[in-house]
N, C-alpha and C positions, 0 to 999 in steps of 0.2 A: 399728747399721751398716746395717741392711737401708734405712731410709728416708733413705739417701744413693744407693740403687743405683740407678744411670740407666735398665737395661736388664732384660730378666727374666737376660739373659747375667750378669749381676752377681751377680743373686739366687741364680744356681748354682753361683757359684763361693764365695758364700758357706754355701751349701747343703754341698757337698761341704767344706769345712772343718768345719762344724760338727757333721757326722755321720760314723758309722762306714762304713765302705767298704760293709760289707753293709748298712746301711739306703739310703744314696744310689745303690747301684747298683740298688736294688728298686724305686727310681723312675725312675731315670735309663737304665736301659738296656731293652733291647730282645730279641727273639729271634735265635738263631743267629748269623748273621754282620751283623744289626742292618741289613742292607738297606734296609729299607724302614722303620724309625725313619728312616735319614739321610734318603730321599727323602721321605719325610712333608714336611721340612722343608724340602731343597733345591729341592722342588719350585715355591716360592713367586719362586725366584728367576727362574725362566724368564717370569715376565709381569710385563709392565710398566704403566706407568699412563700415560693419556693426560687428563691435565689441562685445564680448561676455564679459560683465565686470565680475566683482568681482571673476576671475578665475586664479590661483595662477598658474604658468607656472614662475618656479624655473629657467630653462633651457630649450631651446627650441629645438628642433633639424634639424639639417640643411641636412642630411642627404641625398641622393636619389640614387637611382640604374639605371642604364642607360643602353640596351644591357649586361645588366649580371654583369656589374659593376660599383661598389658602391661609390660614391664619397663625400668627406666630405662637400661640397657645391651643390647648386643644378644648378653651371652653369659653362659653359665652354666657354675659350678665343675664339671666331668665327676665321676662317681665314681669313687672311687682307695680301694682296698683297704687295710685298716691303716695307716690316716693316724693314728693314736695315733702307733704307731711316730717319725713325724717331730716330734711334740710333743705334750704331755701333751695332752687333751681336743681333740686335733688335727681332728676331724669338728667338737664344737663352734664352735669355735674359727672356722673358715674358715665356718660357714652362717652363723653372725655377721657375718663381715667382709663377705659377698657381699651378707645383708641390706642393712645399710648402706650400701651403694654401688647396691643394686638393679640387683642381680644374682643371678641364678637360681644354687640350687643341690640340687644330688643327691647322695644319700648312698646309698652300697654296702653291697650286703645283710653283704658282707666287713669288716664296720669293726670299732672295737673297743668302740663306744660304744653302748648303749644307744636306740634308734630315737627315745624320749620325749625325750629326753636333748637331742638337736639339734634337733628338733622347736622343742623350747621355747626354744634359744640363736636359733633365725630369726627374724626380724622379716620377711621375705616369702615366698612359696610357698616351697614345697621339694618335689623329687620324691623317688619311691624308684626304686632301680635293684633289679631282682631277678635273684638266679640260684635254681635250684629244687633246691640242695644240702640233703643231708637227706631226699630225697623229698617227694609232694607235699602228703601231710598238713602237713608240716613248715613248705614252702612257703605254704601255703593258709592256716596260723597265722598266718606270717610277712606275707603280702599282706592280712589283718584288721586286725592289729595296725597296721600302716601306715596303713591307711584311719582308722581309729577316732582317731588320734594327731594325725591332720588332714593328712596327707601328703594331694599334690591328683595328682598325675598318676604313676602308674607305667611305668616303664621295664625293659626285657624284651630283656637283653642273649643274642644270639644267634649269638656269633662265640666259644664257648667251650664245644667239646665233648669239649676236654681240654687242658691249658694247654698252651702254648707253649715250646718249648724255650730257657730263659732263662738262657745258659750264664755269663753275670755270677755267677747264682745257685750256680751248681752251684761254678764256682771259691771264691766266698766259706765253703761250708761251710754254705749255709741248711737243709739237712737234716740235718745233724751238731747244727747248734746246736737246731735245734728236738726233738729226741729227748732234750736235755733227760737226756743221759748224760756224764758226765764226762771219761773217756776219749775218744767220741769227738767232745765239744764243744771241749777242749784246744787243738785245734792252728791252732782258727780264733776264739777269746775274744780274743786281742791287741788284734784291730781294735776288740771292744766297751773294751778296759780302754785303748785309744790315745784315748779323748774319755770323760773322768771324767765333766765336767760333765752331756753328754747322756747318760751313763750313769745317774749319779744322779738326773736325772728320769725317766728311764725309768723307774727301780726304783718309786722314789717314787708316780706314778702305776700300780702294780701289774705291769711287768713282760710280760713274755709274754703276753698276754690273749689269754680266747677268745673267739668270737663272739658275742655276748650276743641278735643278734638272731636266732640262727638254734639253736633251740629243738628240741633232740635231747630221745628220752624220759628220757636220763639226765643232761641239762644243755643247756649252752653247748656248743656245737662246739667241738672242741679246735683250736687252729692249725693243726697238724699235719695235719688232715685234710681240706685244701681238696684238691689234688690227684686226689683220688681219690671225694671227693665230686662234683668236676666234674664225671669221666667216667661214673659213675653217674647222671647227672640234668641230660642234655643236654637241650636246648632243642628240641623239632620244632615245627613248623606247626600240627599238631593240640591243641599244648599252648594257643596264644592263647585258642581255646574256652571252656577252663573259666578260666582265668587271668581272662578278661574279666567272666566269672560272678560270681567270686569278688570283683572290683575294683570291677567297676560306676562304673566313671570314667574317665579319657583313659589310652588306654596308647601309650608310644613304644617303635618298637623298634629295636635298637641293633647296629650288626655287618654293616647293609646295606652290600654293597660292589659291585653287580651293579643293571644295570634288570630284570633277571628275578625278582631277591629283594626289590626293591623293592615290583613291581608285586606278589606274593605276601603281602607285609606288607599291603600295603593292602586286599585282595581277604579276608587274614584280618583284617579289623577294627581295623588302625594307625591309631590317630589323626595321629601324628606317626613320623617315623624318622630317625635319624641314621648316616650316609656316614659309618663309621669302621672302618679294621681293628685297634684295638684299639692304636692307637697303637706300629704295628711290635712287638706282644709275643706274636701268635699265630703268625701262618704267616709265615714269610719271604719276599720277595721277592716278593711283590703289589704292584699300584700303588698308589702317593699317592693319598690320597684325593680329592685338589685335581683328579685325574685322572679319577675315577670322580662324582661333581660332579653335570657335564655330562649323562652319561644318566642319573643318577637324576631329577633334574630335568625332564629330558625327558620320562621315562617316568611319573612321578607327580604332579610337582608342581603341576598345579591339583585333584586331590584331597586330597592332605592337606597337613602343613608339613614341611619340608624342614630339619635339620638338618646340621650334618658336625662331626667334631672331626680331628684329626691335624698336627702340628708347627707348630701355631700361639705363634708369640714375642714378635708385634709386631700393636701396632696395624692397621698395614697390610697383615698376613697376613688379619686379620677381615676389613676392608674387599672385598680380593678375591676370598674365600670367599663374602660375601653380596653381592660385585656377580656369582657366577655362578649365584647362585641361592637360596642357602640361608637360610632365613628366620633361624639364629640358628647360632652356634657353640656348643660345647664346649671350654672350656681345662682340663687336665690337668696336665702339669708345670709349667705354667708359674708355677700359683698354688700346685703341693706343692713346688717351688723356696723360693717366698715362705715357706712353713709350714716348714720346714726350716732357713730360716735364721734367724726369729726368730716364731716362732706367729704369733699372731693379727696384729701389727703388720706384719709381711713379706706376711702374703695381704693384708691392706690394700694394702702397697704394691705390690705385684702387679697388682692391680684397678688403682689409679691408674695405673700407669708405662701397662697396656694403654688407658684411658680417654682421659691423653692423647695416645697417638700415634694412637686413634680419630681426637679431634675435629680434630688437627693434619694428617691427613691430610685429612679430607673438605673443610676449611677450604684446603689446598693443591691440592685436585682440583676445587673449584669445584661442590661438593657440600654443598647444605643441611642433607639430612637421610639417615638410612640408608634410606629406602622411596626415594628416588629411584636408589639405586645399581641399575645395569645394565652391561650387557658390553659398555654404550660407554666406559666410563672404564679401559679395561685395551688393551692391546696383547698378544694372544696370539703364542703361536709358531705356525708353520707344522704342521701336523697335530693341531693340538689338540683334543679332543674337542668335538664341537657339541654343544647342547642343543637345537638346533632340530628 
């Protein structure tokens, strides 16, 4: 069914069919009163495009160069936490599909798979995303192991110095079911025994998993203990230092939402950075990133590369993210939509459905290729952030 869906809109509604209420809302939803998930997205709607007609663009080119390389699209799978969850070998699964479409992807230090594991499903770069859970020997294991596996560029997520209030969560009973007690797993199991089928792959591929890449002295990190490992093992400025020691290769960093944390990132040794709040699941009620843009760009972007991720659904959301600056996006639900609703064939179709309302836009904007996009082909609204 997924490779009938016109839209990513499709891919979600087939998403939430196929999944249990508490796995689709651990994708799908946001902090508090979800504020600023919705403007993530609404925000796209306020600019418009001003089209160059009668100009023949044969083939368009999708092309972009990121940290030194070149990818045949201009966006890469974001890291998402417990993508098992959505489907069996689900991190595999999705670095495969991106491979093949050449498309960049990043795998979360949170997964449930093995680092080697997806490594070896990618047929192109792949980055890592780090959080420094465990402390930092832990870390510092975990940032070798990546290097040695042939991960090429690390990412140093910095918008997570304790989760986010994810009241989705708190309603479904994710702390009841992950304690993994009887009594008080009871009254929220329905929803898992309401979808047999995704159930039984769950099991099948082992169930509850713990972190495999994040190497306690007495194992795997258990699920249960992201929470609290977060707030133990926050991210500061002084941390890029040794992290950079330890990597000795491109690091991007992730959670920029400010030209002051921008120009900080870069001043501590970013190769690259990504204009993201965490896709509305940290702090409520901050701007769209689509909004915040303008002065990172302003503020960095002839030093390093410019990323952003946040409520992108459509081809044309990419489009106006890299005509205000951004050298490449980040997509997140849009392709654990796709993995949701049929694994590896759905994030295919995902990739496609964004691919072509790329080419179909830049072809309707009188645009050859994505290095020619600029903030002449948009109509902004009245107070819109400059980048000048």
């Amino acid at each position: 069914m997924a490779v009938r869906a016109v839209n990513i809109a499709d891919l979600r509604r087939l998403a939430q069919r196929r999944l249990p209420r508490i796995v689709f809302d651990y994708a799908d939803g946001g902090a508090e009163d979800e504020i600023t998930l919705r403007d993530n997205c609404r925000v796209f709607d306020s600019i418009l495009f001003r089209p160059r007609n009668a100009v023949v663009v044969p083939r368009a080119d999708l092309r972009t160069t990121v940290l030194g390389t070149t990818f045949d699209l201009p966006f890469l799978l974001a890291p998402i936490g417990s993508t098992r969850m959505f489907y069996p070998h689900g991190e595999a699964l999705s670095a495969a599909a991106a491979g093949a479409a050449g498309a960049g992807y990043i795998l979360s230090t949170l997964c449930g798979s093995p680092l080697e594991e997806v490594k070896a499903a990618a047929t192109r770069p792949v980055w890592y995303q780090l959080y420094l859970v465990g402390g930092h020997d832990v870390a510092r294991a975990g940032i070798e192991r990546a290097r040695k596996a042939g991960f090429t560029v690390l990412v140093v997520t910095i918008d997570t110095p304790v989760a986010g209030m994810r009241e989705r969560d708190h309603r479904n009973g994710t702390s009841e079911l992950l304690t993994r007690r009887i009594g008080a797993m009871l009254p929220f199991v329905a929803q898992l025994l309401a979808k047999p089928r995704w159930l039984a792959r769950f099991v099948a591929d082992g169930g509850l998993m713990d972190f495999p890449n994040v190497m306690l002295p007495a194992g795997p990190m258990a699920y249960a203990d992201v929470g609290r490992a977060l707030e133990q093992c926050a991210v500061g400025w002084d941390d890029l230092r040794w992290i950079r020691e330890v990597w000795q290769g491109p690091i991007v960093v992730k959670g920029v939402h400010s030209a002051d944390d921008a120009r900080r990132a870069v001043d501590a040794g970013a190769d690259g950075i990504v204009v993201s709040n965490h896709g509305g699941r940290q702090l409520d009620g901050v701007a769209a990133t689509l909004r915040i843009l303008p002065e990172v760009v302003a503020a960095v972007g002839n030093r390093t590369d410019v990323l952003f991720d946040g409520g992108i659904r459509r081809g044309s959301d990419i489009v106006k993210a890299l005509a205000l600056g951004a050298r490449a996006v980040l997509i997140g639900r849009a392709y654990i939509y796709g993995l949701g609703a049929a694994g590896g064939p759905g994030v295919t179709r995902a990739i496609d459905i964004l691919r072509a309302d790329l080419l179909r836009t830049l072809r309707l904007l009188g645009c050859a290729s994505i290095a020619e996009l600029d903030r002449s082909f948009l109509e902004l609204p009245a107070g819109w952030p400059s980048s000048r």
